[in-house]
PDB file of N, CA, C and O in Angstrom, chain B, residues numbered from 101:
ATOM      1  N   UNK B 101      28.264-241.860  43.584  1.00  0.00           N
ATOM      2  CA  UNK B 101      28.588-240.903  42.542  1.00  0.00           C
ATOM      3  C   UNK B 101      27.368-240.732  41.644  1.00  0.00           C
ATOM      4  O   UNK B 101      26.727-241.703  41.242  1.00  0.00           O
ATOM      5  N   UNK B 102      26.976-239.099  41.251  1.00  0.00           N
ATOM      6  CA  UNK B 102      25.774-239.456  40.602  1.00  0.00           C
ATOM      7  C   UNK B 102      26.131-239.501  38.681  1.00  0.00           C
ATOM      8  O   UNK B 102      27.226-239.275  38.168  1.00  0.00           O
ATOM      9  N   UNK B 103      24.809-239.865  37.935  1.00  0.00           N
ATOM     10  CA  UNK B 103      25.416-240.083  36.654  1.00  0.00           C
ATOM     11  C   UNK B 103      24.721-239.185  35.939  1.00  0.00           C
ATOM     12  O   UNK B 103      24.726-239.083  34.713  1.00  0.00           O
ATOM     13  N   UNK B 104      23.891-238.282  37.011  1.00  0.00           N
ATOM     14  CA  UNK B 104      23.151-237.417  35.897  1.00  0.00           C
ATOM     15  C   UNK B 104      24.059-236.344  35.377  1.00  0.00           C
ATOM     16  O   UNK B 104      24.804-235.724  36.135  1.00  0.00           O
ATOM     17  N   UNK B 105      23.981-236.043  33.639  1.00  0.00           N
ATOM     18  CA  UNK B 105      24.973-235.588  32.960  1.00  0.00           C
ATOM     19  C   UNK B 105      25.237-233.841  33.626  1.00  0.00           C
ATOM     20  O   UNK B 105      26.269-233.170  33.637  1.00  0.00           O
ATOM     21  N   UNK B 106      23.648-233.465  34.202  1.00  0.00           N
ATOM     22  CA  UNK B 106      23.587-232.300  34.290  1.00  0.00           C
ATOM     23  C   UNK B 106      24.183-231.861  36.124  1.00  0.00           C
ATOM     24  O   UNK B 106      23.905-230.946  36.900  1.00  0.00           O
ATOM     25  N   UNK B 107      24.941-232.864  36.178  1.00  0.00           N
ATOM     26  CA  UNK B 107      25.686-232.132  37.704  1.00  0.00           C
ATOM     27  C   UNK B 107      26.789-232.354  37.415  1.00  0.00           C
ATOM     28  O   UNK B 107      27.283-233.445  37.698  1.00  0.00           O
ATOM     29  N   UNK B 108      27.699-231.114  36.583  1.00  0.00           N
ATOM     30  CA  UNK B 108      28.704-231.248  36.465  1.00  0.00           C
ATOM     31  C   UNK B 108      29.474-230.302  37.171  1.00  0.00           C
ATOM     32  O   UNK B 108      28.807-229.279  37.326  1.00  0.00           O
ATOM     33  N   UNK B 109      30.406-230.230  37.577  1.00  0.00           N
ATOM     34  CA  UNK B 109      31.110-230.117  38.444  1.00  0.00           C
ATOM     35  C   UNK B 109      31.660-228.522  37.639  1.00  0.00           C
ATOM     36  O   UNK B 109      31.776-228.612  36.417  1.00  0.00           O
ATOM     37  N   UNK B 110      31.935-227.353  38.162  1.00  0.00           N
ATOM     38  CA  UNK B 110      32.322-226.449  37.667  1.00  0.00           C
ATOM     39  C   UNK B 110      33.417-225.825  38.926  1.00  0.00           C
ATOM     40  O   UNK B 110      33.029-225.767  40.092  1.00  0.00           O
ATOM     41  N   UNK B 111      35.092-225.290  38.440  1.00  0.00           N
ATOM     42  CA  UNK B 111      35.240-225.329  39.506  1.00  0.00           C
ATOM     43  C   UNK B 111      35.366-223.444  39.412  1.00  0.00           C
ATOM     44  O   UNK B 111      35.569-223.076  38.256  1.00  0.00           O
ATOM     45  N   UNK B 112      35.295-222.590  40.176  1.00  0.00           N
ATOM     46  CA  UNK B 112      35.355-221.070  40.769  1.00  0.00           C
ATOM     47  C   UNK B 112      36.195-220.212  39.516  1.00  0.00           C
ATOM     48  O   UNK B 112      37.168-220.669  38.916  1.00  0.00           O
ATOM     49  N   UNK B 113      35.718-219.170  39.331  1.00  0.00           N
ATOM     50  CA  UNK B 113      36.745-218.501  38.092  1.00  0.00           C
ATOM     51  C   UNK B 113      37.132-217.422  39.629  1.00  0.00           C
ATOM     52  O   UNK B 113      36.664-217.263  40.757  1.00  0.00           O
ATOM     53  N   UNK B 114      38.317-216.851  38.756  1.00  0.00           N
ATOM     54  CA  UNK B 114      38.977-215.661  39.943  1.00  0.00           C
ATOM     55  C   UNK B 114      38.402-214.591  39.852  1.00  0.00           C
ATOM     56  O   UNK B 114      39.155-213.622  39.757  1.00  0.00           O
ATOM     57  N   UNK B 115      36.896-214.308  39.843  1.00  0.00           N
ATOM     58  CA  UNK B 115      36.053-213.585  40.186  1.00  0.00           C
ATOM     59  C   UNK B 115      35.396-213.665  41.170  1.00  0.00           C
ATOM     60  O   UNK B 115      34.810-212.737  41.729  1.00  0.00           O
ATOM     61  N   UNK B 116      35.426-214.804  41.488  1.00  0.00           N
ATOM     62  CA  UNK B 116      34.406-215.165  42.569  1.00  0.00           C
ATOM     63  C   UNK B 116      34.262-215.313  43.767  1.00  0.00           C
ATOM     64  O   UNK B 116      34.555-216.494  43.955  1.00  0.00           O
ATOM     65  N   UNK B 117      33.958-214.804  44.843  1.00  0.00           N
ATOM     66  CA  UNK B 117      34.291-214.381  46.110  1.00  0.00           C
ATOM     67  C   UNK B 117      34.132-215.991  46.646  1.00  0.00           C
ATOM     68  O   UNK B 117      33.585-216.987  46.172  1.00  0.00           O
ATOM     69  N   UNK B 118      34.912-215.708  47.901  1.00  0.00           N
ATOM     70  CA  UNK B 118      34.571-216.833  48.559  1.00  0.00           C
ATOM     71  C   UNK B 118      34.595-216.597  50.538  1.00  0.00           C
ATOM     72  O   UNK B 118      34.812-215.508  51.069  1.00  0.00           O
ATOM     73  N   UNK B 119      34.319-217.897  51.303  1.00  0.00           N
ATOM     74  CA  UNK B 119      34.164-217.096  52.797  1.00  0.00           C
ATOM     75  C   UNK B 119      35.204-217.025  53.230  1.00  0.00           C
ATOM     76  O   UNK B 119      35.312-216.116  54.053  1.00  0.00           O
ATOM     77  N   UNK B 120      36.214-217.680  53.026  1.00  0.00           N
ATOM     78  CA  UNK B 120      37.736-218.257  53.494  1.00  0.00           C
ATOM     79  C   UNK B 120      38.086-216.247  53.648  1.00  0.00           C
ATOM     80  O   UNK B 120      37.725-215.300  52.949  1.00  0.00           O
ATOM     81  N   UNK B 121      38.853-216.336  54.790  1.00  0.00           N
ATOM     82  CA  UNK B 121      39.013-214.569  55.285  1.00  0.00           C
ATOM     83  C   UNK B 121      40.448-214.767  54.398  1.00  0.00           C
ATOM     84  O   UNK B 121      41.184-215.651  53.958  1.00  0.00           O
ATOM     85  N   UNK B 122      40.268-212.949  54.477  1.00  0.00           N
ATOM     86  CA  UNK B 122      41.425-212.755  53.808  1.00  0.00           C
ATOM     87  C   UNK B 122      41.830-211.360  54.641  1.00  0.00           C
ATOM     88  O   UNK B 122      41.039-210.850  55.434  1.00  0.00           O
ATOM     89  N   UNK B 123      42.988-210.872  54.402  1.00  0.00           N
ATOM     90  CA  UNK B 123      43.716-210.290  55.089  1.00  0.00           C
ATOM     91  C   UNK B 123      43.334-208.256  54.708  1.00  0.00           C
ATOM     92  O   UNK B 123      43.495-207.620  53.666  1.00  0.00           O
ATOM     93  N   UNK B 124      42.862-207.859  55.942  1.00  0.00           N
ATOM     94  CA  UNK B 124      42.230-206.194  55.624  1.00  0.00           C
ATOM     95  C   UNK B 124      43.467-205.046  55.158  1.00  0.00           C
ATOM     96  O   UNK B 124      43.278-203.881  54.806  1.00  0.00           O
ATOM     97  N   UNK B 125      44.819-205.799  55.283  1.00  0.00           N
ATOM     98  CA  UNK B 125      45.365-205.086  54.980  1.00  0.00           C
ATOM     99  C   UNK B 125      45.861-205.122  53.443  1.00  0.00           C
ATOM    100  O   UNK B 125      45.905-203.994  52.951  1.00  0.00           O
ATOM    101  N   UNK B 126      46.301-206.329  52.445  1.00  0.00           N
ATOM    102  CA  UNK B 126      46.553-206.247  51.013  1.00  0.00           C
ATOM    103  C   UNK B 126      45.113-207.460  50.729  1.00  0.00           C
ATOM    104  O   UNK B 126      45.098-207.697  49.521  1.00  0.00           O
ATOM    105  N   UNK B 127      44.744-207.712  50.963  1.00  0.00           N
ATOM    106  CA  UNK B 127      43.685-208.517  50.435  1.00  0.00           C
ATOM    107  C   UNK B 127      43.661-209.944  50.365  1.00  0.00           C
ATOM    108  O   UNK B 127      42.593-210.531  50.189  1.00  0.00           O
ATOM    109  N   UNK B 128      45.070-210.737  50.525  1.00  0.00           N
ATOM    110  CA  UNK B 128      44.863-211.981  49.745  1.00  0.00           C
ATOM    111  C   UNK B 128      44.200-212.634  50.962  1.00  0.00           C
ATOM    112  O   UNK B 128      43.893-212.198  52.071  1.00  0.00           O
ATOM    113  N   UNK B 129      44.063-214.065  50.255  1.00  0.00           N
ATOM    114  CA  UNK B 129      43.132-215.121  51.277  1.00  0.00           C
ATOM    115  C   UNK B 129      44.322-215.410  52.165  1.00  0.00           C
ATOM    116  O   UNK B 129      45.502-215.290  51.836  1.00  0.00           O
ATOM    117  N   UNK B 130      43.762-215.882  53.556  1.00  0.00           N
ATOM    118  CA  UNK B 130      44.299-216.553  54.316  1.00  0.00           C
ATOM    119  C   UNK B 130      43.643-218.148  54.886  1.00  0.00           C
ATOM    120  O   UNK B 130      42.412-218.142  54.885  1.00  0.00           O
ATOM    121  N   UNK B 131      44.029-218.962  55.175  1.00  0.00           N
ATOM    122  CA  UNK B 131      43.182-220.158  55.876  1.00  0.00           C
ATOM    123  C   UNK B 131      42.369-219.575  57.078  1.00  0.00           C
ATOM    124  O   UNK B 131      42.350-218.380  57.372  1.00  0.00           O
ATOM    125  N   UNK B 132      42.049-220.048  57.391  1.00  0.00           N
ATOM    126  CA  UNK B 132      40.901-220.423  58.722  1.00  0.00           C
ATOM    127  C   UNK B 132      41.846-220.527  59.506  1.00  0.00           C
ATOM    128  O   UNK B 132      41.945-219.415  60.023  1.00  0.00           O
ATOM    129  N   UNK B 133      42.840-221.385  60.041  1.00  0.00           N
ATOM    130  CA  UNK B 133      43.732-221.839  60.657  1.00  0.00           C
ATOM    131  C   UNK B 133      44.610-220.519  60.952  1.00  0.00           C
ATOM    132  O   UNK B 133      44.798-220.143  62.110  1.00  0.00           O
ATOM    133  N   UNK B 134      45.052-219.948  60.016  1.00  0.00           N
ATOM    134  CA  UNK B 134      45.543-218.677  59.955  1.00  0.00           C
ATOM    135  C   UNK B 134      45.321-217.557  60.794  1.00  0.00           C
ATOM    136  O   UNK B 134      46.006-216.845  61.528  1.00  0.00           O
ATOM    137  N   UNK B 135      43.913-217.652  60.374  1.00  0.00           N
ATOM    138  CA  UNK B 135      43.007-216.410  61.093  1.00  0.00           C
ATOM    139  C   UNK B 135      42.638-216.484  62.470  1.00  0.00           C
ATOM    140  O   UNK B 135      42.217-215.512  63.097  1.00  0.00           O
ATOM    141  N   UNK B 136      42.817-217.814  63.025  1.00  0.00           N
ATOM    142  CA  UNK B 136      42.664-218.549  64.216  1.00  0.00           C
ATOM    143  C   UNK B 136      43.664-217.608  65.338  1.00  0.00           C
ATOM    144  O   UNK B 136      43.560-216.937  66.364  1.00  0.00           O
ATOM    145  N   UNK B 137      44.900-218.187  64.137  1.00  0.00           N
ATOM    146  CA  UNK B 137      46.416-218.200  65.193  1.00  0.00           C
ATOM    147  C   UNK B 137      47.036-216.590  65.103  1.00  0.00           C
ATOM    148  O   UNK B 137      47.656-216.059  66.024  1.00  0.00           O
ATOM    149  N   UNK B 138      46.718-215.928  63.756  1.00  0.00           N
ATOM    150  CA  UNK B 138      47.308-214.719  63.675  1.00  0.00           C
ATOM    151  C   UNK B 138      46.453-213.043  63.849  1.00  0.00           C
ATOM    152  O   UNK B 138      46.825-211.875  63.961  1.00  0.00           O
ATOM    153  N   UNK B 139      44.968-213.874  63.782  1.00  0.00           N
ATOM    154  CA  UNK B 139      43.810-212.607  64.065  1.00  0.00           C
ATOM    155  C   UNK B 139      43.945-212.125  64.787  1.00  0.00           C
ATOM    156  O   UNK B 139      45.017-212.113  65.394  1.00  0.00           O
ATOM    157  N   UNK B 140      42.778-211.372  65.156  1.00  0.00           N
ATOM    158  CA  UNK B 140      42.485-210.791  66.724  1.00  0.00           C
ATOM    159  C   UNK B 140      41.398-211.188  67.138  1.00  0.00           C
ATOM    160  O   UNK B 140      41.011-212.280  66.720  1.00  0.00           O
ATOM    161  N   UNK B 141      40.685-210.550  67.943  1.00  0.00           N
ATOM    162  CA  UNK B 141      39.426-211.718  68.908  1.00  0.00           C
ATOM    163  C   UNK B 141      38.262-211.848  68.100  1.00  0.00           C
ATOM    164  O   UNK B 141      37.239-212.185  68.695  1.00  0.00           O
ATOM    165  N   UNK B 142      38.177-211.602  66.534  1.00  0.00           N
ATOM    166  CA  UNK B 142      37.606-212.324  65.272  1.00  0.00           C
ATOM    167  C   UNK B 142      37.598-212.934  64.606  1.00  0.00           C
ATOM    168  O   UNK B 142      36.694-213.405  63.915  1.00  0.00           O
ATOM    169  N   UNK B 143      39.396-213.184  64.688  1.00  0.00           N
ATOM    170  CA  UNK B 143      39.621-213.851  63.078  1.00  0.00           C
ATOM    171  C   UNK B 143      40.002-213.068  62.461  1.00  0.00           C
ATOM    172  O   UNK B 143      40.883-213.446  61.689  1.00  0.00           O
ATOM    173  N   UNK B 144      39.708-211.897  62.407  1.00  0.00           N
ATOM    174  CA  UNK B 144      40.342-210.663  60.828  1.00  0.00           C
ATOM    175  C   UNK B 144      41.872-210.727  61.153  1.00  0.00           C
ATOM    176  O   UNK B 144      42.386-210.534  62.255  1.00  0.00           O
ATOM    177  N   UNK B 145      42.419-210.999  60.123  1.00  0.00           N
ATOM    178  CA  UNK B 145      43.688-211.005  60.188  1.00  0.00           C
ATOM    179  C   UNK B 145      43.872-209.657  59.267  1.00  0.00           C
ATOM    180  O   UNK B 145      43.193-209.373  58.280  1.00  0.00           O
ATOM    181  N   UNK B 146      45.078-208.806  59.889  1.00  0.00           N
ATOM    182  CA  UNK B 146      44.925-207.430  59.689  1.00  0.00           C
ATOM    183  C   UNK B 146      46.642-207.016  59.132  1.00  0.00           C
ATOM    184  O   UNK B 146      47.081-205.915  58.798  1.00  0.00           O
ATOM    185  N   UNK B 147      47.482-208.618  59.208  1.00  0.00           N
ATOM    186  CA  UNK B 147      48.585-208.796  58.225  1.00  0.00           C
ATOM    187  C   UNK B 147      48.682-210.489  58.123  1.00  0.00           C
ATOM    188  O   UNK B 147      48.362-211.459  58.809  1.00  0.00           O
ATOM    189  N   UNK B 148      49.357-210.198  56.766  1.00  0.00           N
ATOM    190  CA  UNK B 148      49.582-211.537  56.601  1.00  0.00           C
ATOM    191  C   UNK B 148      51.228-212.010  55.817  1.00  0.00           C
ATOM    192  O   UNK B 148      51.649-211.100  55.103  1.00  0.00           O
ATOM    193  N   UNK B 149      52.016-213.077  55.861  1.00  0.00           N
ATOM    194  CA  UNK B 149      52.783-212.929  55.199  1.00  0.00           C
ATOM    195  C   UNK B 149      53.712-212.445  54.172  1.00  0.00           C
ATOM    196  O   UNK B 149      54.908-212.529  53.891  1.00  0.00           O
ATOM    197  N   UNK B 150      52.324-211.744  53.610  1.00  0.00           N
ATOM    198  CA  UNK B 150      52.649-211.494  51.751  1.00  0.00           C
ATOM    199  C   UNK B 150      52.853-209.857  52.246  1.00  0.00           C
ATOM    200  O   UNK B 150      53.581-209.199  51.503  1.00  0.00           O
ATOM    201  N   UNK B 151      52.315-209.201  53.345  1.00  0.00           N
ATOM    202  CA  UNK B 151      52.566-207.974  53.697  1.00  0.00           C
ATOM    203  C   UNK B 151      53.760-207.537  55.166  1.00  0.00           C
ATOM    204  O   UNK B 151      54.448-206.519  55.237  1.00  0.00           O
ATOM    205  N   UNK B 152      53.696-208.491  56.032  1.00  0.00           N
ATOM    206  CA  UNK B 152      54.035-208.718  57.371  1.00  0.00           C
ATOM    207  C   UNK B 152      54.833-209.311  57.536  1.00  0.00           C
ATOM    208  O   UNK B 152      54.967-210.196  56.690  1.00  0.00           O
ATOM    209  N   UNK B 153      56.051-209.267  58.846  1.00  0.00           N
ATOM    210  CA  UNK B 153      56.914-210.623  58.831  1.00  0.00           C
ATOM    211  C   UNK B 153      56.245-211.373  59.938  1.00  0.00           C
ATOM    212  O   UNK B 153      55.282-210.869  60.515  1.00  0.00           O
ATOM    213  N   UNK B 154      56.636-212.370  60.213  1.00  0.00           N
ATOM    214  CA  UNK B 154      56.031-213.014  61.323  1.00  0.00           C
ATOM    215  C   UNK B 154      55.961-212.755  62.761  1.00  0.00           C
ATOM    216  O   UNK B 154      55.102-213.224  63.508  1.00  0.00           O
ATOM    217  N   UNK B 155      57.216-211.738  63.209  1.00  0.00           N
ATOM    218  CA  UNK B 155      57.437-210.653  64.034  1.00  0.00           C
ATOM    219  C   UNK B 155      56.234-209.937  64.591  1.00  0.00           C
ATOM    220  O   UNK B 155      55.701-209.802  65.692  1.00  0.00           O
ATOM    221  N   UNK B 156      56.027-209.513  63.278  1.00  0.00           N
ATOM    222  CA  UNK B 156      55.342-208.593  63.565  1.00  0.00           C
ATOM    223  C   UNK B 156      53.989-208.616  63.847  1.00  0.00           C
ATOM    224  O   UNK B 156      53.272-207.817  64.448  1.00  0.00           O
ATOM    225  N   UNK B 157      53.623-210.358  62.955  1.00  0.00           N
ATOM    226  CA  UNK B 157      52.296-210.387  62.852  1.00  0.00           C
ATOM    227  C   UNK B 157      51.937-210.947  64.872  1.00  0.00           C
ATOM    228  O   UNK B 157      50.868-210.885  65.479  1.00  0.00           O
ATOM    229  N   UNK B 158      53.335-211.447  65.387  1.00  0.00           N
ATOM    230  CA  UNK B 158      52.924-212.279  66.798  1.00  0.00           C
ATOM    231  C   UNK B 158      52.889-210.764  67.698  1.00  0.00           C
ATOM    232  O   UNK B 158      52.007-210.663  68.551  1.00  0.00           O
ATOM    233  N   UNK B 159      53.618-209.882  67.546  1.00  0.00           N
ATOM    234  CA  UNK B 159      53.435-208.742  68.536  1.00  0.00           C
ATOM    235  C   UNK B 159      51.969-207.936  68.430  1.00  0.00           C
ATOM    236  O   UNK B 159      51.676-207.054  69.237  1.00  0.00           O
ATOM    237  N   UNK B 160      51.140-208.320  67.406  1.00  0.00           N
ATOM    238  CA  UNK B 160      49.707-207.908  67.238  1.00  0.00           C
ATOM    239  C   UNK B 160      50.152-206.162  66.942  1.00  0.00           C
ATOM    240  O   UNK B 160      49.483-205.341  67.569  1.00  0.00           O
ATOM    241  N   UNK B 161      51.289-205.616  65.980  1.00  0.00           N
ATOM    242  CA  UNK B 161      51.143-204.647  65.808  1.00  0.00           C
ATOM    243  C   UNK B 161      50.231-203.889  64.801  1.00  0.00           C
ATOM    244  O   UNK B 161      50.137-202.686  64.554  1.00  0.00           O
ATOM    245  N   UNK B 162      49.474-205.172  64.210  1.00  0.00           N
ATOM    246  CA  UNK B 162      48.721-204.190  62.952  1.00  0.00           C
ATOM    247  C   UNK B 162      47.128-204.115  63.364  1.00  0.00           C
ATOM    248  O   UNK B 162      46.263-203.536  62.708  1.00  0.00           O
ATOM    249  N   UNK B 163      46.928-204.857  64.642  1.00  0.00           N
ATOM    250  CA  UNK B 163      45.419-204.815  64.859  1.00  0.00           C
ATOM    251  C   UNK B 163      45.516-203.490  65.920  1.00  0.00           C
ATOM    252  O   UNK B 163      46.389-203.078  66.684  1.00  0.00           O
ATOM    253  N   UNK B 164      43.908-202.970  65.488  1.00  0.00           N
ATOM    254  CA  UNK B 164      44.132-201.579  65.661  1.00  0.00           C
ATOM    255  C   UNK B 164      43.429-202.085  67.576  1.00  0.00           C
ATOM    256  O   UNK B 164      42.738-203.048  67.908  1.00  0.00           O
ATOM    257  N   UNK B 165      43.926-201.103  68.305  1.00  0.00           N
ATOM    258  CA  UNK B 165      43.861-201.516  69.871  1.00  0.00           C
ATOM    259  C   UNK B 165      42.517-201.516  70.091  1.00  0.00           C
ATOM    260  O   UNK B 165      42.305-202.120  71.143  1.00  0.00           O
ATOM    261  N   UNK B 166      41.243-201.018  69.463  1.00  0.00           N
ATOM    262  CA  UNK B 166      40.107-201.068  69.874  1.00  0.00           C
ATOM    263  C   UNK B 166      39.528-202.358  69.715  1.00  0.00           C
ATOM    264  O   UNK B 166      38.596-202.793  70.392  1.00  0.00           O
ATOM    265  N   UNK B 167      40.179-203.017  68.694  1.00  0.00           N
ATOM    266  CA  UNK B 167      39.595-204.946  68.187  1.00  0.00           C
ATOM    267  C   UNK B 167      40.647-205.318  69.160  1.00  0.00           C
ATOM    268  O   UNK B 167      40.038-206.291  69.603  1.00  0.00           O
ATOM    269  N   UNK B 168      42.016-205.306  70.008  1.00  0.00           N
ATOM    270  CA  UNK B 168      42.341-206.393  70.795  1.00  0.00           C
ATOM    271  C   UNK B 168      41.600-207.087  71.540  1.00  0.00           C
ATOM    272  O   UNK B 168      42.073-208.031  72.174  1.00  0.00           O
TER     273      UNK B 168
END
């Protein structure tokens, strides 16, 4: 652990972007894990819970057919 005073730890204001993907259709973040299981052959997850039911997100109806 270090003791110098000047590494203090600051944690993210909700401005601040981050890499963790988030969903192209309402915006919010999704996990990694998420984007894994519910993307398309990127990762972009193109629904997510907060917009999608789970239905819908496994029939791949919101990724547009040119990214399948």
């Amino acid at each position: 652990m270090s003791t110098d005073p000047s590494a203090n730890w600051t944690p993210m204001t909700a401005g601040q972007q981050t890499t963790a993907p988030r969903c192209v259709n309402c915006g919010n973040q999704v996990t990694r894990q998420f984007a894994r299981v519910f993307g398309d052959n990127r990762d972009v997850v193109h629904a997510c819970p907060d917009c999608a039911t789970y239905r819908e997100m496994k029939t791949s109806d919101f990724i547009p057919k040119e990214a399948r």
